[in-house]
C-alpha positions, 0 to 999 in steps of 0.5 A: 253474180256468177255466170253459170252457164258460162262457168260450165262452158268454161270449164268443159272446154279446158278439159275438153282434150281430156274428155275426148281422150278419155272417150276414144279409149272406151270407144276402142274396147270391143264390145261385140253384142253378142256375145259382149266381149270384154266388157270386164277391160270396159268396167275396169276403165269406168271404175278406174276413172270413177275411183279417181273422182272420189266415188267408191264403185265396185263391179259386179258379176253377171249371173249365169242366167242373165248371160244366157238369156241375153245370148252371152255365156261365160266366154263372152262375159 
């Protein structure tokens, strides 16, 4: 029978590296709340990497009215 959870623990540590790299890089995006900078380079990076897994993403604008209530505009999106 498999150890599952030791198979997990396993597997997570042998890519440990890759996962703390993976998260200071979306760590480092500045995303000021608000006015939300770069959030476009921060879903370029998930759908990068979620790409990569097999998914099939794709990222989709804001509407102007969301932004504005949210205290973003077109320059902060």
């Amino acid at each position: 029978m498999v150890d599952l959870k030791g198979a997990v623990f396993s597997y997570l540590e042998e890519r440990r590296d890759e996962m703390v790299r993976f998260l200071q890089r979306l760590v480092r995006v500045d995303t000021q709340v608000p006015p939300g900078l770069n959030y476009n380079r921060l879903c370029d990076i998930l759908a990068d990497r979620l790409s990569r897994y097999g998914y099939e993403v794709s990222v989709h604008e804001a509407p102007e009215r969301y932004l504005k209530l949210s205290g973003g505009g077109v320059d902060g999106a």
